[in-house]
C-alpha positions as CSV (number, residue, x, y, z in Angstrom):
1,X,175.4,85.4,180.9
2,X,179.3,85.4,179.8
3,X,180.5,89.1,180.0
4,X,183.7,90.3,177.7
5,X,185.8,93.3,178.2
6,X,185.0,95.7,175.3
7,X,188.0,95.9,173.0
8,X,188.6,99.5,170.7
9,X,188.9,96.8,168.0
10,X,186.1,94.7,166.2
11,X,184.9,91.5,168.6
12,X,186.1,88.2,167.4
13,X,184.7,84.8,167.8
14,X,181.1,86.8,168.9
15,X,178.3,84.1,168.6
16,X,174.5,85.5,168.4
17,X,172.1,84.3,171.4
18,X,169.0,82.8,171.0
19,X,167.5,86.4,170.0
20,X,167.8,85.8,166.0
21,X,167.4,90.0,166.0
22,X,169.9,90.9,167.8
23,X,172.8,90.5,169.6
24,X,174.9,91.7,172.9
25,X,178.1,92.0,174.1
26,X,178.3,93.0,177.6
27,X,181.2,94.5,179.1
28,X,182.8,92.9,182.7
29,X,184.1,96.3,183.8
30,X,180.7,98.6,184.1
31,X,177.7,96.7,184.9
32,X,175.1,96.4,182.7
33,X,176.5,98.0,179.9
34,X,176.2,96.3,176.5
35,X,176.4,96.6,172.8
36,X,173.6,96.1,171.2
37,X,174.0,94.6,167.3
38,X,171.1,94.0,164.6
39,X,171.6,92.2,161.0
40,X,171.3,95.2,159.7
41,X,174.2,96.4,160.8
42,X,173.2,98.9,163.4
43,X,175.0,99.0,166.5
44,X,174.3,101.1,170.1
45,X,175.5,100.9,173.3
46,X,172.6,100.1,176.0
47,X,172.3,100.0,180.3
48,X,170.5,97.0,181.4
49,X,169.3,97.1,185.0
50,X,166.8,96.7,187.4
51,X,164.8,99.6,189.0
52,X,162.0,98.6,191.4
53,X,161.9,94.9,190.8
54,X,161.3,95.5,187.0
55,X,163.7,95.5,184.2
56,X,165.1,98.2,181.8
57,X,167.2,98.8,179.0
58,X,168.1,102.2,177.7
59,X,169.7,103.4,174.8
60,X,173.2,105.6,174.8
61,X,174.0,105.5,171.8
62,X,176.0,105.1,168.8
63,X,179.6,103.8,168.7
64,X,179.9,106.2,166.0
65,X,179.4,109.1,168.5
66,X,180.6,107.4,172.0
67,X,184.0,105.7,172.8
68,X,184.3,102.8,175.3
69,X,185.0,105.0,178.0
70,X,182.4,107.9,177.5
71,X,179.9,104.8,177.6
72,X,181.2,102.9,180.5
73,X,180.9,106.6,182.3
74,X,177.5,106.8,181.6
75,X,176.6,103.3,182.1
76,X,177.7,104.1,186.1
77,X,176.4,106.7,186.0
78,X,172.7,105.4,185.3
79,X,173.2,103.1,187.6
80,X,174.3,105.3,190.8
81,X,170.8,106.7,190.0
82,X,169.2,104.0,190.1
83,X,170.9,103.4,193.4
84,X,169.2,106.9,194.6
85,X,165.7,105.4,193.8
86,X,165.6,107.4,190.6
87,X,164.5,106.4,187.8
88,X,167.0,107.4,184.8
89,X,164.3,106.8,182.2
90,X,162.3,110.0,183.7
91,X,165.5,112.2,183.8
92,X,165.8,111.3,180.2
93,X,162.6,111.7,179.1
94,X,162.9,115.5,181.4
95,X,166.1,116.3,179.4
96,X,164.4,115.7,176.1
97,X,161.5,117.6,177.0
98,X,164.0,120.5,178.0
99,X,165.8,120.5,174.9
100,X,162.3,120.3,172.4
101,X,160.9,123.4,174.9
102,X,164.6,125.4,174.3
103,X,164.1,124.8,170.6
104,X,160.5,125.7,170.6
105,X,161.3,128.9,172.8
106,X,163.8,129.5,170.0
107,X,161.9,129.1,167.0
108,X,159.5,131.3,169.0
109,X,162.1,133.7,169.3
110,X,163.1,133.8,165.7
111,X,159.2,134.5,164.6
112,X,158.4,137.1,167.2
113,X,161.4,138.9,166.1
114,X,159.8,138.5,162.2
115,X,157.0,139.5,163.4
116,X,158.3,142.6,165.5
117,X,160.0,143.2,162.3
118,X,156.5,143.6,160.1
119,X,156.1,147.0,158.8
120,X,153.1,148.6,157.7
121,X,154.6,148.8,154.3
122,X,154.5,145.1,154.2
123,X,150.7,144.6,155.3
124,X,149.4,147.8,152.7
125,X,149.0,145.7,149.8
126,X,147.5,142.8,151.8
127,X,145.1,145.6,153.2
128,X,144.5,146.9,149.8
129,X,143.8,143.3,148.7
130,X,142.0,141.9,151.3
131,X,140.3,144.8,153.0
132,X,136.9,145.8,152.7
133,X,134.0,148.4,154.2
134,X,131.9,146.9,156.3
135,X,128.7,144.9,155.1
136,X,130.7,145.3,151.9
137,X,131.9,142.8,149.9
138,X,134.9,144.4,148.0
139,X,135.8,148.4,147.9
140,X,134.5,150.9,145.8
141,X,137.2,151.5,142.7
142,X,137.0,155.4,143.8
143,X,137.8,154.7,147.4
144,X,140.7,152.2,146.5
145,X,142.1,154.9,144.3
146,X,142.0,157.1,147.0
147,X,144.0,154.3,149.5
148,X,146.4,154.0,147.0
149,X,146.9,157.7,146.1
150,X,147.4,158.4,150.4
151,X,150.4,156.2,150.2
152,X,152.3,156.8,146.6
153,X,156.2,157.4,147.3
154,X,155.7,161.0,145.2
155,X,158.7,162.0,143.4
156,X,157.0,162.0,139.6
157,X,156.9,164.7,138.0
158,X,153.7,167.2,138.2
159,X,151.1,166.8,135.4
160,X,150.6,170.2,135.7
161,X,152.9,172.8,136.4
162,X,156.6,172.7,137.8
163,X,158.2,170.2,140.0
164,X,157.3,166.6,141.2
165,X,154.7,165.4,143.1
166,X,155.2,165.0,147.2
167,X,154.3,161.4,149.0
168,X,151.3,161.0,150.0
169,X,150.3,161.4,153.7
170,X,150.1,157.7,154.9
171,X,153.8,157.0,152.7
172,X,155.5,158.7,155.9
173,X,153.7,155.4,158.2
174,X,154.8,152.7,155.9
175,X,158.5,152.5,157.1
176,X,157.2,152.3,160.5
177,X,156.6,148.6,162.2
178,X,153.3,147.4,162.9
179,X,154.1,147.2,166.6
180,X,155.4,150.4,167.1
181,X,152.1,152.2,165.9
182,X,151.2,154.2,168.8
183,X,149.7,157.1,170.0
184,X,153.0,158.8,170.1
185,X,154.1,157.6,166.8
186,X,150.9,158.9,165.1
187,X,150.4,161.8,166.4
188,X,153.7,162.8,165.4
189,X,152.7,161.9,161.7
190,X,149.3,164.0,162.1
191,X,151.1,167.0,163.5
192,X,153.7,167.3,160.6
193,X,150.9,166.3,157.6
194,X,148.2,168.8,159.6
195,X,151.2,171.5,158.6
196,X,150.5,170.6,154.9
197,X,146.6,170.7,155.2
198,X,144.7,169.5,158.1
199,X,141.4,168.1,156.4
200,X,144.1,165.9,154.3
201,X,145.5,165.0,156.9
202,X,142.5,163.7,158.8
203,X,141.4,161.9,156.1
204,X,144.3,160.1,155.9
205,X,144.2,158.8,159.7
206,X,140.3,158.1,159.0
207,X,141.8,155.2,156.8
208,X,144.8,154.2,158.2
209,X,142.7,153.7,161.3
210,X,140.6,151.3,159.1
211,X,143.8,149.4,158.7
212,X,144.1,149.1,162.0
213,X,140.9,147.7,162.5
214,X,141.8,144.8,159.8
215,X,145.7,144.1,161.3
216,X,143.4,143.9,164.5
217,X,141.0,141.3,163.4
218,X,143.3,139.0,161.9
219,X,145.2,136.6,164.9
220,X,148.6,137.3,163.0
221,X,149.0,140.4,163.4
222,X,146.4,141.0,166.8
223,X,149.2,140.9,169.2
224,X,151.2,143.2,166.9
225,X,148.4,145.8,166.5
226,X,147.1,148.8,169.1
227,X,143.6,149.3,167.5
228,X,143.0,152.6,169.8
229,X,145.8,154.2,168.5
230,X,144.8,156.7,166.1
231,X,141.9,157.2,168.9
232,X,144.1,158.8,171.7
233,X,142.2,161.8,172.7
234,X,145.4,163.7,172.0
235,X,144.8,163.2,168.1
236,X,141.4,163.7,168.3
237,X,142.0,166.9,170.0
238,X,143.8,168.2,167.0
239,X,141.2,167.4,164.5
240,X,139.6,169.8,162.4
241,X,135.9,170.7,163.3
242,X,133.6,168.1,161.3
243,X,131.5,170.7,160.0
244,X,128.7,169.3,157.5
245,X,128.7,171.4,153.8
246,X,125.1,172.9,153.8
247,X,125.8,174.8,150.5
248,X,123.0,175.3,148.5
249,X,121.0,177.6,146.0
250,X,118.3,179.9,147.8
251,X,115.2,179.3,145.7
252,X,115.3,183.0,144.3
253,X,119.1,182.2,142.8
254,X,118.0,179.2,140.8
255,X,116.8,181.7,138.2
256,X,120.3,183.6,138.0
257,X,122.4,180.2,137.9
258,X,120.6,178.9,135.3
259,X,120.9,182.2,133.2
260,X,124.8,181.8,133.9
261,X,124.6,178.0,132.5
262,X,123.0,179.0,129.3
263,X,125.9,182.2,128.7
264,X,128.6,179.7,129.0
265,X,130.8,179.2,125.2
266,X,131.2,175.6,126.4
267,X,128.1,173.8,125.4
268,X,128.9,170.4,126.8
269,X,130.5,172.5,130.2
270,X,126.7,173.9,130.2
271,X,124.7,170.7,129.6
272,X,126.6,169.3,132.3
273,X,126.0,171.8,134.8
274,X,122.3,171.8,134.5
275,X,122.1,168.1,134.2
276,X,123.4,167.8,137.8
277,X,121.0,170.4,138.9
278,X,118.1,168.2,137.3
279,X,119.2,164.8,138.4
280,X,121.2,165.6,141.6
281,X,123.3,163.2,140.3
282,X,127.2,163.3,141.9
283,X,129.7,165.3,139.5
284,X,131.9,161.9,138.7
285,X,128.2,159.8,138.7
286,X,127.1,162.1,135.8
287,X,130.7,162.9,133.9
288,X,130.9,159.2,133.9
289,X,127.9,159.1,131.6
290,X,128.2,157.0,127.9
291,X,126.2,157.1,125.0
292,X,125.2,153.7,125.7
293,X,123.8,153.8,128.8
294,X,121.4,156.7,127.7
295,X,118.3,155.3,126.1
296,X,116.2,158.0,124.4
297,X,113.6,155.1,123.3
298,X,112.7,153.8,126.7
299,X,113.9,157.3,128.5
300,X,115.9,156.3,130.7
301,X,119.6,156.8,132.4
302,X,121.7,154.1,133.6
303,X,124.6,155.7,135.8
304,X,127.4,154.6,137.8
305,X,126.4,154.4,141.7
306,X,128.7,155.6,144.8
307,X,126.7,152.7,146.7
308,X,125.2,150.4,144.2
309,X,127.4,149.3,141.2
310,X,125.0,151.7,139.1
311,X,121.3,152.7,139.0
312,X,118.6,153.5,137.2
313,X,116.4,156.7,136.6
314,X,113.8,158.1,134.1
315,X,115.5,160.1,131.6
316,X,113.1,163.4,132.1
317,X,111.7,165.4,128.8
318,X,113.9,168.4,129.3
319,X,117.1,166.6,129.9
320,X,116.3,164.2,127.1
321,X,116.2,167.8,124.9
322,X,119.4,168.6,126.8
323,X,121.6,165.4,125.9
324,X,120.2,165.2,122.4
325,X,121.9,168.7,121.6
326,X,125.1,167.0,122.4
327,X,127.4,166.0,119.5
328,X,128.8,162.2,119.6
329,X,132.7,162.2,119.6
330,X,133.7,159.5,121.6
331,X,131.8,156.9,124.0
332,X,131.0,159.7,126.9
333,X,128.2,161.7,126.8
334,X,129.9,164.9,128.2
335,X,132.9,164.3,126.1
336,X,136.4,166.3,126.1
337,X,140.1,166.5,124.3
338,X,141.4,165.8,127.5
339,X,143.2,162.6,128.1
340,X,140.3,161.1,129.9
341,X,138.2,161.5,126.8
342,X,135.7,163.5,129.1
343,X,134.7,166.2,131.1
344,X,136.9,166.2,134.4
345,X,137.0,169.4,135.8
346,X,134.2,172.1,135.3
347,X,135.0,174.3,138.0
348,X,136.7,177.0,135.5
349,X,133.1,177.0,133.5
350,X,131.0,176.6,137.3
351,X,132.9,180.0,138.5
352,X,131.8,181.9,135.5
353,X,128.3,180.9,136.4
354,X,128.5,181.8,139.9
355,X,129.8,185.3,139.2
356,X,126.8,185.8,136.6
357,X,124.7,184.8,139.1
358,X,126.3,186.9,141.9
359,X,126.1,184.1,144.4
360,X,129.5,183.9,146.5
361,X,130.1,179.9,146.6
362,X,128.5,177.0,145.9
363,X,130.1,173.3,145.2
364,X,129.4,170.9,142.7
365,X,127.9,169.1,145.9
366,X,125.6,172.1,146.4
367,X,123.8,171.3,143.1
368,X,123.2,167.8,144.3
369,X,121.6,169.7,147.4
370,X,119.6,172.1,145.8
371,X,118.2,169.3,143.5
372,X,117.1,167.1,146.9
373,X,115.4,170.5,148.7
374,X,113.5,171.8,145.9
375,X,112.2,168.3,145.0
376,X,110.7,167.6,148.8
377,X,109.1,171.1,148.4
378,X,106.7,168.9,145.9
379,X,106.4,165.4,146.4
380,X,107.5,162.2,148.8
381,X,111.1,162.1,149.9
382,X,111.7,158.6,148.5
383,X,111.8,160.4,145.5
384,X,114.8,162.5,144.9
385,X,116.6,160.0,147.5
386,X,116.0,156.9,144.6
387,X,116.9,159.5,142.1
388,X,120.2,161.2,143.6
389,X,121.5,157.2,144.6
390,X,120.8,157.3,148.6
391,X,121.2,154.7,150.9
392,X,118.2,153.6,152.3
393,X,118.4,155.1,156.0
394,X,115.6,152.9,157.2
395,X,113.8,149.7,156.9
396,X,110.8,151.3,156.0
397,X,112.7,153.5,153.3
398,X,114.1,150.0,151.9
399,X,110.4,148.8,150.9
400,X,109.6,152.4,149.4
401,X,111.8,152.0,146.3
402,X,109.9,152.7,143.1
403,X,109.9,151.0,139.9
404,X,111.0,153.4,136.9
405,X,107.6,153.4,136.1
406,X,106.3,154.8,139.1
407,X,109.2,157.3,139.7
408,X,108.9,158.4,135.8
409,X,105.9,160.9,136.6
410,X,107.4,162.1,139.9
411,X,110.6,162.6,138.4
412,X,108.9,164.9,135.5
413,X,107.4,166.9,138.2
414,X,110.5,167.5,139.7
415,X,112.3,168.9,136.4
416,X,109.2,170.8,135.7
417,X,109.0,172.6,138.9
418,X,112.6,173.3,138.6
419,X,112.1,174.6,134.9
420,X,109.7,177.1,136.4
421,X,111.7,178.6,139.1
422,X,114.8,178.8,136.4
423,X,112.0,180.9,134.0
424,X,112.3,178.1,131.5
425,X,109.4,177.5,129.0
426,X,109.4,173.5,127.4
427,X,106.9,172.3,125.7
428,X,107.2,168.1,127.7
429,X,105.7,166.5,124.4
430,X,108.4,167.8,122.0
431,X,110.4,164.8,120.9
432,X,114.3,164.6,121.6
433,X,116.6,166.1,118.6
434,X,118.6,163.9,116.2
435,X,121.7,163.4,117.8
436,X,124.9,164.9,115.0
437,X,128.0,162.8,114.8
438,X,131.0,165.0,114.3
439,X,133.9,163.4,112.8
440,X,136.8,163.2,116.0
C-alpha cells in the first residue's frame, strides 16, 4: 500500500482503489492513519490497525473539526494503546457512554429542579379537575364550590356589609411547593387559620389532605408528595373535638314549633319550614325545589340529592295542600327577590319560631332529625332513610329500597302522625288548591 505525507492543501494526482466507495490516503508519518473520502463528498480521518490478530478501523473525525496534526496525535495515540493490550474501541465506546450518562444526569437535574419547583398552586386546578371522592365518579357541584371557595385570593369587596373579603384558608398553602409540604409547614398554616376559627380551619386540612392523597397517587408527583403530613399527631392534637350535632325537637315541642311556623308574615319562609319538618329533606335539597319537578297529578317530588344526582318521594296530602298555597313567580317553588331567585337564608324567619316556641337552639339540620326519630317511632327505618336521601349503610339496606308506590302509604303515615303531635286537623282526601300566578 503506497503511503503519502498529508499536505494542509487539497491532494493531487489521488487515484481511487479498487473500493469504487471510497477512497484513502494514508499518511507515512503516523501509522495507520488515513483519510477516508466518499463520492459524496464526505471526508474523515480513520486509525487502521490490528488488535489481537483482527483488524480495525475507527473514526476520528472530520477535517472540518481536526487539523493534520491533532489527528496524527490521536492516531499514536490509539495505537500506544493498542500496544498496552487495550482495545481503543472499548475506551471509546466507555467515553460515549460517560458523556450520554452526564447529559442524562443533567437533563435529570434540570426536571428534578422543575419538579422541586411545583407549587400547590400549580396542581389545584388539576386537583379540582381531575380529583374525585372515592367510589365516585366526578364531585358533587356543592363540594366543588366549597374547594374552590377554601382557596379564592379574597380581596373583593363584601356582598354584605363593609370591607372585602379575606382569602380563603387553603390560599395561604398555594405559594408553597409540593415538596416542602410538611408537618412543620402545615401546622404552622393550621395554627394561624385555627386563630380565625378552628372548625374552618379543620375543614380546610380535611380537604387539602385529600389532595395529598391524589398528588400521592399519581407517579409525578409521588416522590414530591408526604401523604402523612397533615396527619402528624401534632396537628391532630390541635383539632377541635368532633362532636356529632344531636339537636332535635323533644316530642312535646313539635306542637309549639309548628304554632311558631304558622305566626310567621312570610308565607313562603313558613311553607318552607314545615316542609323540611315533613320531608326531612336537607335545607338546600328542599330550597332547590322547581315548579316542575312537583307533580300534583301523580303526587310526587323530584329533588336534588346530596348522594344521588336527585330522588324521588311521594308528595304527601298535607304538603301537597302546603305547596299549592304557594303563588308561582319564578321557576322555584320557595321563590324570593333575592338574586338567587329563591329562598337562601331562613334563619331570620327560623329564630322567630324558635323564640315562639321557647326552645333555645335548634339547626335547620335538627328538623331533618326530628323528621327521622318521630318517623321510626311508627314504621320500618328504611323509610324515613329513602325519604330524607340516606346512603344505604348496609347490603341488606341496599335491597330494602321501596318503589314510590310502596313508600306512598308509609310516607302518609309519617305526615299524619306528625300532624297530630303539631295539633293539626286535615281532612287527607281534600284535593290540592289551584295554584295563583302573580304577575313578577
Amino acid at each position: 500500500m503506497a503511503k503519502i505525507a498529508f499536505t494542509a492543501g487539497r491532494v493531487s494526482g489521488f487515484k481511487c482503489p479498487s473500493d469504487k466507495k471510497q477512497a484513502f490516503l494514508w499518511d507515512a508519518t503516523a501509522p495507520g492513519l488515513g483519510l477516508r473520502a466518499t463520492p459524496a463528498g464526505k471526508s474523515a480521518y480513520v486509525f487502521q490497525s490490528v488488535y489481537q490478530g483482527k483488524d480495525i478501523r475507527i473514526t476520528i473525525g472530520s477535517p472540518a473539526a481536526w487539523s493534520i496534526p491533532e489527528a496524527q496525535a490521536k492516531a499514536r495515540e490509539l495505537q500506544r494503546l493498542i500496544d498496552e493490550g487495550k482495545d481503543p474501541r472499548d475506551l471509546k465506546r466507555d467515553a460515549l457512554a460517560a458523556q450520554a450518562e452526564k447529559q442524562a444526569a443533567a437533563a435529570a437535574k434540570v426536571e428534578a429542579d422543575k419538579a422541586a419547583a411545583l407549587t400547590v398552586g400549580d396542581l389545584w386546578p388539576l386537583y379540582l379537575e381531575n380529583g374525585k371522592p372515592k367510589r365516585k365518579d366526578a364531585w358533587k357541584p356543592r363540594y366543588r364550590a366549597d374547594l374552590e371557595a377554601m382557596a379564592v385570593p379574597g380581596g373583593e369587596k363584601k356582598k354584605r356589609g363593609q370591607g372585602v373579603t379575606r382569602p380563603g384558608p387553603l390560599y395561604p398553602l398555594l405559594a408553597l411547593p409540593l415538596a416542602g409540604v410538611n408537618e412543620d409547614t402545615l401546622k404552622g398554616w393550621y395554627d394561624r387559620e385555627a386563630e380565625a376559627g378552628k372548625h374552618q380551619a379543620a375543614r380546610a386540612l380535611m380537604m387539602f389532605r385529600g389532595f395529598l392523597r391524589w398528588c400521592a397517587a399519581r407517579p409525578e408527583y409521588r416522590s414530591l408528595t408526604d401523604r402523612d403530613a397533615g396527619k402528624a399527631p401534632a396537628i391532630l392534637e390541635s383539632l377541635p373535638p368532633n362532636t356529632r350535632r344531636t339537636d332535635a325537637l323533644d316530642t312535646a315541642q313539635i306542637a309549639g314549633w309548628w304554632a311558631g311556623t304558622e305566626q310567621l308574615s312570610n308565607r313562603t319562609a313558613s311553607v318552607y319550614l314545615r316542609a323540611l319538618l315533613l320531608t326531612g329533606a336537607r335545607r338546600e335539597e328542599m330550597a332547590a325545589l322547581r315548579w316542575q319537578d312537583v307533580d300534583f297529578r301523580w303526587r310526587k317530588l323530584t329533588i336534588a340529592d346530596k348522594v344521588e344526582m336527585t330522588r324521588t318521594i311521594p308528595l304527601t296530602p298535607y304538603l301537597a295542600q302546603l305547596l299549592a298555597t304557594l303563588p308561582r313567580v319564578g321557576p322555584y317553588v320557595f321563590a324570593s327577590t333575592g338574586k338567587a331567585g329563591r329562598i337562601t337564608d331562613a334563619r331570620a324567619s327560623h329564630d322567630q319560631v324558635l323564640e315562639h316556641a321557647q326552645v333555645k337552639h335548634l339547626t335547620f339540620h335538627g328538623l331533618r332529625r326530628t323528621y327521622i326519630r318521630q318517623a321510626r317511632n311508627i314504621g320500618p327505618a328504611g323509610v324515613p332513610a329513602q325519604m330524607a336521601g340516606h346512603t344505604p349503610s348496609a347490603v341488606a339496606d341496599g335491597y330494602a329500597i321501596l318503589t314510590l308506590d310502596e313508600l306512598r302509604p308509609h310516607a302518609e303515615c309519617v305526615e299524619a302522625y306528625i300532624l297530630s303531635l303539631a295539633g293539626v286537623q286535615f281532612e287527607a282526601r281534600a284535593e290540592p288548591g289551584v295554584l295563583r300566578v302573580v304577575a313578577g
